[in-house]
N, C-alpha and C positions, 0 to 999 in steps of 0.2 A: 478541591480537586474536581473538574469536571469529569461526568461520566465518557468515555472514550468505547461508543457502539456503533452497530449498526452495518450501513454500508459507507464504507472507507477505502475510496479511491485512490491507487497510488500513482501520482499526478506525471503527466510529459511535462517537460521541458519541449514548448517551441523553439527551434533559431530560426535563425535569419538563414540567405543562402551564405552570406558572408561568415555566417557562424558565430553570428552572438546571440543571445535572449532575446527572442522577441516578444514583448513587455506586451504590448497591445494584443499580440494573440494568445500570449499568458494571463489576460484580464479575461479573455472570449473564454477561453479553456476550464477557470474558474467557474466563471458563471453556468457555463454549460454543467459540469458536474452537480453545482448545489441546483441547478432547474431540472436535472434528474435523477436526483433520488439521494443525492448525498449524506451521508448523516454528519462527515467531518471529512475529513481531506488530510494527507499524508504528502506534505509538499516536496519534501525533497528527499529523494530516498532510490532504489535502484535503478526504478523503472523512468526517473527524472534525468538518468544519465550521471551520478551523481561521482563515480568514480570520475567523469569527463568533468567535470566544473571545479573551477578557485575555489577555494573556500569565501572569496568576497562572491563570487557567483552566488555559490549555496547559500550564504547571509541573503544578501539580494535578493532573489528567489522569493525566501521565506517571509520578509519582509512586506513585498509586495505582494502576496498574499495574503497574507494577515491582514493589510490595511485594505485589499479587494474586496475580503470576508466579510469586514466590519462586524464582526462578530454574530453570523446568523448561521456555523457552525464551527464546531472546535478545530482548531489546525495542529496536525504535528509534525513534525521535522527531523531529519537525523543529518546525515553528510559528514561524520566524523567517518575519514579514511584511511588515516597513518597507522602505521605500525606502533611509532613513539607515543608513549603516553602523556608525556607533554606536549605533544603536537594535540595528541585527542581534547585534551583538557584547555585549550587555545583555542582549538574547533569549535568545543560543545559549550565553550561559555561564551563564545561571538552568538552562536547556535541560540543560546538561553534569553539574550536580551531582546530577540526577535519578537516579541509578545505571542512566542506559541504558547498552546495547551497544553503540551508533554513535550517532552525531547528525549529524542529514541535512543536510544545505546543499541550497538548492532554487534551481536553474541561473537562473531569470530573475528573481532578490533578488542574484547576485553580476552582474547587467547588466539593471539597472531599464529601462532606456531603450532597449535593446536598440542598444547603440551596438561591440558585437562582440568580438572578441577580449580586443585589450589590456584592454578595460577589468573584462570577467569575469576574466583572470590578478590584473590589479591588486588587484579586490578581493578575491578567493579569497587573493593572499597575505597582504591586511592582514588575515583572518580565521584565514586558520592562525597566523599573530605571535600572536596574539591569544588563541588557546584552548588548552585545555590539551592539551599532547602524547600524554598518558596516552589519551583520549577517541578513539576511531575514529570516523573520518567514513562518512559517506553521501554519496550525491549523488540528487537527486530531480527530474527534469523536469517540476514540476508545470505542467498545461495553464493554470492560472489563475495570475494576471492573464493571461499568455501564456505559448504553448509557446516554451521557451528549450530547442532540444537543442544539445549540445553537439557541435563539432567532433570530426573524431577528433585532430586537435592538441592540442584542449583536454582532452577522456578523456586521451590518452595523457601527458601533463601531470600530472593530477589521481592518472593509478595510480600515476607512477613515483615520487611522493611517497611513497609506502607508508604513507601514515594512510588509504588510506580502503580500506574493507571493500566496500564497495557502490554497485552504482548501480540506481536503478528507471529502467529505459529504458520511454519513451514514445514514441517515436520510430513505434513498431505501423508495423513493416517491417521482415520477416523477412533482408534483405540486411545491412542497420544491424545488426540484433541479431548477426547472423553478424559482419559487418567486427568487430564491439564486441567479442566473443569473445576475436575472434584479438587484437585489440591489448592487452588485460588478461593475456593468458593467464602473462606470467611475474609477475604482480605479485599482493597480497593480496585485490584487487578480482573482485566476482563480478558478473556480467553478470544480473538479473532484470526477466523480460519483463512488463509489463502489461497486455498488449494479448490478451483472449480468442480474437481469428479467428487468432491466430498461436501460439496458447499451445505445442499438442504439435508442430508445425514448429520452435518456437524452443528449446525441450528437447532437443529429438532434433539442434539447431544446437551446442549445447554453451550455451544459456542455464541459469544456477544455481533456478531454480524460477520461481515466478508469482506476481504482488501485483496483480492486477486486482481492479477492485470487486468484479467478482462471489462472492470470497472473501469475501464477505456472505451469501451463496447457498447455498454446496456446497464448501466451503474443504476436505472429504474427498474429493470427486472430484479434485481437480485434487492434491492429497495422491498417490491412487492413480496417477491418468496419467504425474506425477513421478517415482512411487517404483516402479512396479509394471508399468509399460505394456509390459516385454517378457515378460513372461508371457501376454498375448494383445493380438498387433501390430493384428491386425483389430477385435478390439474399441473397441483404443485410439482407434484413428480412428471408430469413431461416435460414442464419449464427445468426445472433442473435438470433432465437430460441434454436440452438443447441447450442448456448454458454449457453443462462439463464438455459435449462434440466442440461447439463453436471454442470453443479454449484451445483446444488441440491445436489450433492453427496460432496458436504464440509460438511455436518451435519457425513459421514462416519467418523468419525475421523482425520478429519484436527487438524493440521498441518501435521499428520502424511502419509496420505493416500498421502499426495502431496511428501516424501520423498521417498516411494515407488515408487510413480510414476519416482523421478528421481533416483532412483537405478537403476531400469529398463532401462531408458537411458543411464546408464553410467557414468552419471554426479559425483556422490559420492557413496561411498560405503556403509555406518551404514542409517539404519533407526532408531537409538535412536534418540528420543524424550523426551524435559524434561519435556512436560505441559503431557503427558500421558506414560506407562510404559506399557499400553493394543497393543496385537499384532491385532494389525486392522484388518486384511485378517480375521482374524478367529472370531474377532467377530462381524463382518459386514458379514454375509453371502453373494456370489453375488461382492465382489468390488473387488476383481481381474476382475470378468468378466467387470466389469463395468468401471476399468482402462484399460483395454484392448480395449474394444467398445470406450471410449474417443480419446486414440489414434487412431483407426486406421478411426475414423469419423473424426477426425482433421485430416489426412493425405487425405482422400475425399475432405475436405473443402480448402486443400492447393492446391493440384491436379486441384480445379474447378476457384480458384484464377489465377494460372497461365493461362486457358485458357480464363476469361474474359482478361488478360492483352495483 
């Protein structure tokens, strides 16, 4: 089972304008993450559009990733969306053949209805029967359809199984992310926080890295903060400020606003979007200005990097 740390980007989906995949600026988009600061990549998952795509899309996807990767870091994947649990177990075993690292179970598809415990163990173990032993789990609190977080009965359950490698805790509560720590800590499972206002609070808690959207942004800052942050304590805590402000602006229209941001780089060409069809810039008064001030405040903070090193 490989270790699942660090900084863990949760990857766009390009389209086209026509609205399919765009393959060639999903190879750009790749590479850009592992040439800043990646430590693994989270292929398909909310922030991918992932309620928006097939399930041959979400194989796809994953797929093409993986063989982008070539293995120089670990990939993981979720895209199970149905309520039916034969539908999920159809999903997550296309999902499994994909040569990811882990494959994610996402907390409120193992308790659709939100009806609690028994019923997330239930289905969780008609899921593990079910897939193959070989494959590392995940766990994913995705906010959508709803935040389903997990007990610490249910976590300490889920680690003492010893298939799962990971959880992306959403929970953005630095007390939780500490409790979550301590109850993983003899098992394979790594505690990774999402939540930018708690990022270097929750590192310095004993969380394993960060997988916030803004890993769309600055996936090397938050690289350094992880890897580098006791070589200057003070520093670290401004960079962490300026990561948690610049996050603020994911309420502008994310997913979108982050696809802007990489038109502007170069990285792909369409800003289509399937989870919204609204032209951001204009109905966000302010976020061009305010994609502009992120870059050029993260090029300050890369600037001030190279000369602590």
């Amino acid at each position: 089972m490989k270790s699942i740390d660090g900084v863990l980007p949760v990857m766009l989906t390009p389209f086209t304008e026509s609205n399919s995949v765009d393959y060639a600026g999903l190879e750009k988009l790749t590479n850009w993450y592992i040439d800043n600061g990646a430590d693994a990549l989270f292929a398909v998952c909310q922030s991918s559009e992932m309620l928006f795509l097939s399930m041959e899309e979400r194989v796809a996807i994953t797929e093409f990733v993986v063989k982008q990767v070539e293995g120089r870091v670990p990939v993981i994947s979720s895209g199970h969306i149905s309520d039916d649990m034969d539908e999920q177990i159809k999903e997550l075993t296309a999902m499994a053949s994909t040569g990811i690292d882990a494959l994610v179970l996402v907390t409120n598809r193992l308790d659709p209805q939100n009806k609690g415990s028994e019923t997330f163990i239930n289905n969780l173990n008609t899921l593990l029967d079910a897939l193959p032993e070989d494959v590392p789990l995940g766990l994913y609190e995705c906010p959508v359809p709803y935040r389903r977080l997990l007990t610490d009965e249910e976590l300490a359950y889920c680690a003492n199984t010893g298939r799962f490698s990971v959880l992306k805790d959403v929970s953005c509560d630095l007390e939780v992310v500490t409790r979550r720590v301590e109850i993983v800590k003899d098992t394979p499972m790594a505690i990774i926080n999402a939540n930018a206002a708690i990022a270097y609070d929750a590192i310095k808690a004993g969380s394993k890295g960060f997988s916030g959207v803004f890993t769309n942004f600055h996936p090397d800052l938050y690289n350094w903060l992880y890897h580098h942050a006791d070589k200057d304590r003070d520093y670290s805590e401004q960079l962490a400020s300026f990561l948690s402000l610049s996050a603020v602006s994911e309420g502008l229209g994310y997913p979108k606003n982050a696809k802007v941001f990489h038109q502007k780089l170069g990285t792909f060409d369409s800003t289509h979007c399937r989870v919204t069809s609204d032209d951001v810039l204009e109905k966000f008064w302010g976020l061009g200005v305010i994609l502009d001030q992120i870059a050029t405040t993260g090029q300050y903070h890369r600037d001030m990097i190279k000369k602590i090193a």
